[in-house]
Every structure is written in C-alpha cells, then in structure tokens.
C-alpha distance (Angstrom), angle and dihedral (degrees) to the residues before:
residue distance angle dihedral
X1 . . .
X2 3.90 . .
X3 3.85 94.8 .
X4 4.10 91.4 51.6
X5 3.94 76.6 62.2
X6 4.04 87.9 77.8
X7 4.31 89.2 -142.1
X8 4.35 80.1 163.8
X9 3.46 93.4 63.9
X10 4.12 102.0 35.2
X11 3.72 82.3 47.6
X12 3.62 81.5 58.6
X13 3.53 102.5 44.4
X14 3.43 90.3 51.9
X15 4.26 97.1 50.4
X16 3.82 118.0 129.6
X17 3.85 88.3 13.1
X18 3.97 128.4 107.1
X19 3.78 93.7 -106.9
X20 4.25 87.0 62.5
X21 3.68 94.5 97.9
X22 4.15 86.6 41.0
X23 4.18 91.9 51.5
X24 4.26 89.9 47.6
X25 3.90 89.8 52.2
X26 3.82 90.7 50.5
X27 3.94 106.5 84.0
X28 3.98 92.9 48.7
X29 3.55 88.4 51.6
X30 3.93 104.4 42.7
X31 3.87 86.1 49.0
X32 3.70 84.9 61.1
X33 4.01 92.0 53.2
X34 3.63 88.4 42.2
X35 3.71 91.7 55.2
X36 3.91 94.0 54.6
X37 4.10 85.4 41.3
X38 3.86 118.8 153.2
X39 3.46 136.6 -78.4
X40 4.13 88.9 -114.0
X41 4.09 97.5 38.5
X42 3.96 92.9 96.0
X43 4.29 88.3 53.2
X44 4.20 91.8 50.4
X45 3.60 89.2 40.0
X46 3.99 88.9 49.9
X47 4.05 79.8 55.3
X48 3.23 110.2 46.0
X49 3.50 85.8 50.6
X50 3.77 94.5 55.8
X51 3.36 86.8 65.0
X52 3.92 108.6 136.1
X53 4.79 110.4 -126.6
X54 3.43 101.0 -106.5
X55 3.93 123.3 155.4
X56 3.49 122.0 -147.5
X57 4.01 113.5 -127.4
X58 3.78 88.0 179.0
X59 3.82 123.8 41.5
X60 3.53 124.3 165.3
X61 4.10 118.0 -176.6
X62 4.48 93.0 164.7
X63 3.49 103.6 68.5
X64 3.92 96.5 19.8
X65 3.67 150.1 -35.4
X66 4.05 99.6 -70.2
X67 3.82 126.8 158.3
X68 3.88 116.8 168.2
X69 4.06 131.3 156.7
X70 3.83 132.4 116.8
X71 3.78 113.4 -8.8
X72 3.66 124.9 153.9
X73 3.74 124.2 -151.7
X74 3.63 89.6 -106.9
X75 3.82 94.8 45.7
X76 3.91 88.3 47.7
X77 3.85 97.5 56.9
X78 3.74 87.8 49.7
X79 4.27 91.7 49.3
X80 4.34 83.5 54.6
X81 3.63 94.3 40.8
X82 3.99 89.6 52.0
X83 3.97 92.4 44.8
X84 3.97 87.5 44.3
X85 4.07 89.1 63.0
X86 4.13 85.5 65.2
X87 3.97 94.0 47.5
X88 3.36 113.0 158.1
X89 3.90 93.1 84.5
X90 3.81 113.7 -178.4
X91 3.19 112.0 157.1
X92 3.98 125.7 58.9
X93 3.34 145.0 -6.1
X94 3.89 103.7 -102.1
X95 3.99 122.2 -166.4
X96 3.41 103.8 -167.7
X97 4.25 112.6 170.8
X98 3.26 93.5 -34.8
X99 4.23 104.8 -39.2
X100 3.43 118.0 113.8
X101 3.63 121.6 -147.6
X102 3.38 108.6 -153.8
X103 4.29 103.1 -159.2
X104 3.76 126.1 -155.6
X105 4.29 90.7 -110.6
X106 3.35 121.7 30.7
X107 3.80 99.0 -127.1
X108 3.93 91.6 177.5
X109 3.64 78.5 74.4
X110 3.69 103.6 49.0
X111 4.13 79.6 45.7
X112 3.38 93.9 57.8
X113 3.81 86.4 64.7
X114 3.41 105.1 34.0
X115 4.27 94.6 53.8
X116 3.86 102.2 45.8
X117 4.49 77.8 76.8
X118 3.39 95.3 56.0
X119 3.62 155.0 87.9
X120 4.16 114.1 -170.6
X121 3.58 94.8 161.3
X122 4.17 110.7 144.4
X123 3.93 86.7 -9.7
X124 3.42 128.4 145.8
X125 4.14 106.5 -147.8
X126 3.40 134.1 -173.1
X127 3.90 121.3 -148.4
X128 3.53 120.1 -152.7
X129 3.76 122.0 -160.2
X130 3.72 82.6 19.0
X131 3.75 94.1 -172.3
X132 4.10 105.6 -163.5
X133 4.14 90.8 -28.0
X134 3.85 88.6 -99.0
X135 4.14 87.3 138.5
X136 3.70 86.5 44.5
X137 3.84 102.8 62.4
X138 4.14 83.5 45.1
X139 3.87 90.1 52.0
X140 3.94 85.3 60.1
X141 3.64 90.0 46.0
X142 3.81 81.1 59.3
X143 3.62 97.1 49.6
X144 3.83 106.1 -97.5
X145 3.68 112.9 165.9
X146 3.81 97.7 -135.7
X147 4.05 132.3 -21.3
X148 3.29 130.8 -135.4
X149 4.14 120.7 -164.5
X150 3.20 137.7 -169.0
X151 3.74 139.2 -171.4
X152 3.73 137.8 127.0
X153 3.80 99.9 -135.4
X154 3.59 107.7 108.5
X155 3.52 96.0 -160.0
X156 3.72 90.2 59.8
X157 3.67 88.3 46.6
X158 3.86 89.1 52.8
X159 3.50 88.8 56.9
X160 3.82 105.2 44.4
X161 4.24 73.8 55.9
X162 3.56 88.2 60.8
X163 3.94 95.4 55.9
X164 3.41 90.1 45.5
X165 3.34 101.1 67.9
X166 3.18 92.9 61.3
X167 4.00 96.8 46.4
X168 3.79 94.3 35.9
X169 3.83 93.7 154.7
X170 4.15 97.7 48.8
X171 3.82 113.2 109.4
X172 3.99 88.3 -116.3
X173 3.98 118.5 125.0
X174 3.31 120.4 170.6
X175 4.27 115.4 -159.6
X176 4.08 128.2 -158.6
X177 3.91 87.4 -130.9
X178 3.78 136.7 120.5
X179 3.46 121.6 -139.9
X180 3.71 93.9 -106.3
X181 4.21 85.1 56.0
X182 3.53 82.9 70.5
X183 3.88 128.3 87.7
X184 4.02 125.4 -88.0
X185 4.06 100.1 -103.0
X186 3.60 108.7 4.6
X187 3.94 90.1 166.8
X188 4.29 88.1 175.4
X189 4.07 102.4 118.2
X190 3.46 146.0 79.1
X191 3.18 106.4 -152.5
X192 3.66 134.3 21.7
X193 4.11 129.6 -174.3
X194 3.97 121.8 -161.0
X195 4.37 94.5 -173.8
X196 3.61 112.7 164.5
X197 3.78 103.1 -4.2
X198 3.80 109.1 86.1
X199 3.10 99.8 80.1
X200 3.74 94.0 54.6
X201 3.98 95.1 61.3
X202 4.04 115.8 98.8
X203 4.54 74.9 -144.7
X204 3.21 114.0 40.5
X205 3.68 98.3 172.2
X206 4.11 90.8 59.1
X207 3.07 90.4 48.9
X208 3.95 87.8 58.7
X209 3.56 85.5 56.5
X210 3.80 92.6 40.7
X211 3.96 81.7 61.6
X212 4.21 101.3 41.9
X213 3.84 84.7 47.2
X214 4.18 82.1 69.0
X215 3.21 101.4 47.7
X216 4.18 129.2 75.6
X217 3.35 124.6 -123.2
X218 3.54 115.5 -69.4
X219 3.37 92.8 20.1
X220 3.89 135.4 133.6
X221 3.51 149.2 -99.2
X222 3.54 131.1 -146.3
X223 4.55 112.5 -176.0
X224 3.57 120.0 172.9
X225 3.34 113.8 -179.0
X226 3.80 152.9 142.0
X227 3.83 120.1 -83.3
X228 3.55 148.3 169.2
X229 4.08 140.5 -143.6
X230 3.75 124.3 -86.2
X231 3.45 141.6 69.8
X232 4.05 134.0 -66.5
X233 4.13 98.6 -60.8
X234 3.92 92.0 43.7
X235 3.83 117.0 110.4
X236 3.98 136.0 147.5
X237 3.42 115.7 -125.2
X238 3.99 103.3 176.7
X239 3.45 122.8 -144.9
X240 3.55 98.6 -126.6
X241 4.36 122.3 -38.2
X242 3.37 120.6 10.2
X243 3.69 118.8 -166.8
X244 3.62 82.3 -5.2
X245 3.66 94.2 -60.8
X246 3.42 115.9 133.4
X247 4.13 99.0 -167.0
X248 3.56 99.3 51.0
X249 3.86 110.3 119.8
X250 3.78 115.8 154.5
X251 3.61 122.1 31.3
X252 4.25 105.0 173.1
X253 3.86 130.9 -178.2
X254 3.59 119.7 -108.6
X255 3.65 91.7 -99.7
X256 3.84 104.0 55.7
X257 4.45 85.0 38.2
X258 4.00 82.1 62.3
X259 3.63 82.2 51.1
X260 2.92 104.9 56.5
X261 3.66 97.8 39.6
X262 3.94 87.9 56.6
X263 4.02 90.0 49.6
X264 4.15 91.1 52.8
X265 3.48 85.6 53.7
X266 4.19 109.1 -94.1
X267 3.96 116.6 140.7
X268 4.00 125.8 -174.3
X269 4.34 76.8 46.7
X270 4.02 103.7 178.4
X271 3.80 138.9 167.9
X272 3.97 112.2 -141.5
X273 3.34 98.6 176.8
X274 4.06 149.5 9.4
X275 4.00 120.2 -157.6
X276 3.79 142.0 -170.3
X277 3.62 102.7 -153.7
X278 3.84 109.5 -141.8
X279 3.40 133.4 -147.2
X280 3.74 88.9 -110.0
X281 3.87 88.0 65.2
X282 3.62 93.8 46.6
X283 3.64 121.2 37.2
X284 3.85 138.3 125.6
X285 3.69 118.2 -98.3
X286 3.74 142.5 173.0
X287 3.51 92.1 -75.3
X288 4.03 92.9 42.7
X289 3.29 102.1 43.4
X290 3.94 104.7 176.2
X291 3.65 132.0 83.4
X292 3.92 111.3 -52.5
X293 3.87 127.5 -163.8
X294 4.31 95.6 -76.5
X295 4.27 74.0 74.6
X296 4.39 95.1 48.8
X297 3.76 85.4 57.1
X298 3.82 139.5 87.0
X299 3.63 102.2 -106.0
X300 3.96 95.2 -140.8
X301 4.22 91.0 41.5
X302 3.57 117.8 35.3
X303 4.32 84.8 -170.1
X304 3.71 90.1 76.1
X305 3.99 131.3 45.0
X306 3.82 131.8 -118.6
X307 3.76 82.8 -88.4
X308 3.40 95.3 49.9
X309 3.55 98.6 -107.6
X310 3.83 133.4 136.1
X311 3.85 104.6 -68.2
X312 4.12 113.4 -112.2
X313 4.02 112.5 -71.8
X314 3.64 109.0 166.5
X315 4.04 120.2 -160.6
X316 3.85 127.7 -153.5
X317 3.72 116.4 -145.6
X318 3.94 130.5 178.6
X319 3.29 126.3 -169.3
X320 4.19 137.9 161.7
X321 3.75 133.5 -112.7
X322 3.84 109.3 -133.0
C-alpha cells in the first residue's frame, strides 16, 4: 500500500524546496507506521483494492468532489460495494460515476465558507488533521499547487487511497502522521489549515506554534475551530464530554482565539466567519450509521448540548506569519 502513496512524485514536487530533506525521510519512516499498522488496515486495504478501473472523463474539484465517465450497472454496484467496506464516511459528499456518498457532515458546506477568504492559487498547503482529504481535493479545485495531508486515522487514510485511484496524477498526498511526527521548523508551505483539531489538543497555544513552525514566512493560516461567546479571557473548559466528545478541552471566544494567535506570534489575525452547525449539516446517514449531532443535543433546545453546554458554533480565523 506504501507505493500507491506516490513518495517518487511528492519527492518531486517538493525538489529545491525546504520540505526536500522532509519528503527523502518519508519512506523510512512510513514503513515504520506501516509496520505497527492496525488491526483493520488489511480489510480497507482489501477494499480499496476492490475498487472496479474506471476513468473519469468528467472531474470537477471547484464546486465539489465529482467524478463521472463510463460505468456500467454491474461495474457501479461493485464501485458502492468497495466504498461500503470503509463505512464510516465523515467527511464529504463524494459523487463518484454515479454513487453518491452521502458523509456524516456536509463539509461542502463548511467549504463554502471557509474558501470565499482565500486565495490558493499556485500554493502549496499543508492540511493538518486531514480527516479523509475531502478539503484536499477542493483545495485543487481552488488552484493549490500541491497538498500535503496529514492525519493518523487509518481509516481516513484508506479512504483518501480510494480517491486516489481515481485521480492518480493530482498533486494530493495524504500521510498517516501527526503533526508532532513531523520535524521541529519545517518552514516549507504556503498555506496551512488547522479545521476541526484545536479543540482536541490538551495546548492549544503550542499547537499554534506547532502550525506557524510549518509555514514560510509570509505565509498563511487557516483555523477552524469550535468557540464560544464572550470577550478575550472567556474559554470553555468542559468538565468532562461535551457533545459527547470526550477529547474536547478548550473551546475559546473569538476574542481570546485572536489572542492567542497574536501571543504565538500571528499578525493580520482575523475572524471571517462564526457558525452554528445544524443538525442538517451533521447527521447520521446510511453511510454513517452511528449517532450524529440530533443525539449531542438537548432534545427540547437544540442551543445547548446533551450536557447542557453551549451548542457547536465553529469560527474561522486567518491570520499571517511575519
């Protein structure tokens, strides 16, 4: 499964740049992950290999993640069987020749917010907490020059895999790293986006400097993340879950996020955009099957969570390293 990786051609993409030393280190060190694995990898491998050869004719990566071209009947109950063996989907919706894979959020939505700010034009990005590499295919569409992801799930991996084959030539890579796998100071990309992941980290301010440490002078930050009201010393620690969630640790308002982003170093720090997310955005479906967020929330007040917490708003902030 290592080779379907392409590590020729990102080592290649990244040539002459400050992530070269980075990309030449990278097959000694993903044969270590691959040699620790997970107890599941050999059943999503056995899928995404079932995969049935189809070519797309028409692909579009702007507007969403569409692939269509010849596809028999036959052929198309063998593409959904494949992509059923790496149920749970989270991240999406895919239309590949005709399937639709209906995710658990409806990221095209969250996308819809987050690219209005932004200008990926000939940039090379790196994603962090890459989920499935949903947001990378649409960072393409936007005109990245290459993207990097990362993200220890190997599910998600498994199913970046399965795109891939059918986009073999896109500058899209997805690694089974964290962000602390990576080396102290990279300094190589553009752009970098932190979307959903924050609020996961016991630090939240190092990993603010885990992220600037990526990026190149100049370049830009992308944070989505979970917040609450109030002004620059308010932040939600929860007691224990919150919508259900057991590793959420930090949720701050806007105010004291721009704070901290200005105290890790970040300049040009702006908020484009607060969200509630609804329960039309994130919902179980055939192809998510577990509970959803219309289960995290108070049944009789949809503003407030099971635990009685301040229901999910999620901010998006950009800001510059000097």
């Amino acid at each position: 499964m290592i080779r379907t990786l392409d590590l020729d051609n990102l080592q290649q993409a990244l040539a002459g740049t400050p992530l070269q030393d980075w990309a030449a280190d990278l097959p000694a060190q993903l044969d270590a992950k691959l040699a620790v694995g997970h107890g599941d990898l050999e059943r999503w491998g056995a899928a995404v290999n079932a995969l049935p050869a189809l070519v797309p004719q028409q692909i579009d990566l702007a507007r969403r993640f569409f692939l269509d071209g010849a596809c028999d009947e036959a052929t198309r109950d063998a593409l959904k069987s494949a992509l059923q063996g790496l149920i749970p989907w989270r991240k999406g919706p895919f239309e590949l020749f005709g399937v639709h894979v209906d995710t658990e959020w409806r990221s095209d939505w969250k996308w819809e917010r987050v690219a209005p700010h932004l200008d990926l034009r000939g940039r090379r990005v790196l994603d962090v907490g890459c989920g499935n590499g949903y947001y990378q295919w649409r960072m393409l569409g936007a005109g990245a020059d290459s993207v990097v992801g990362i993200d220890p799930n190997w599910l998600f991996f498994c199913q970046f895999l399965a795109m891939k084959r059918f986009l073999p030539d896109l500058p899209a890579w997805h690694l089974p790293l964290a962000l602390e796998e990576l080396p102290a100071k990279l300094e190589g990309f553009d752009t970098v986006f932190s979307m959903g992941v924050l609020y996961h980290r016991r630090s939240p301010i190092d990993h603010l400097f885990e992220l600037k440490d990526c990026l190149r002078r100049g370049g830009e930050l992308v944070l989505e993340t979970l917040v609450v009201e109030g002004d620059a010393q308010q932040v939600l620690v929860p007691e224990d879950r919150y919508a259900q969630m057991r590793n959420v640790w930090f949720l701050p308002s806007v105010p004291a996020l721009e704070l901290w982003l200005r105290r890790a170093g970040f300049v040009d720090v702006r908020c484009v955009d607060v969200s509630y997310t609804s329960v039309e955005e994130q919902r179980s479906t055939e192809w998510m099957r577990y509970q959803s967020l219309p289960e995290f929330l108070d049944p009789a007040d949809h503003s407030r969570t099971i635990e009685g917490l301040p229901a999910p708003a999620r901010a998006v902030l950009i800001a510059r390293k000097p």
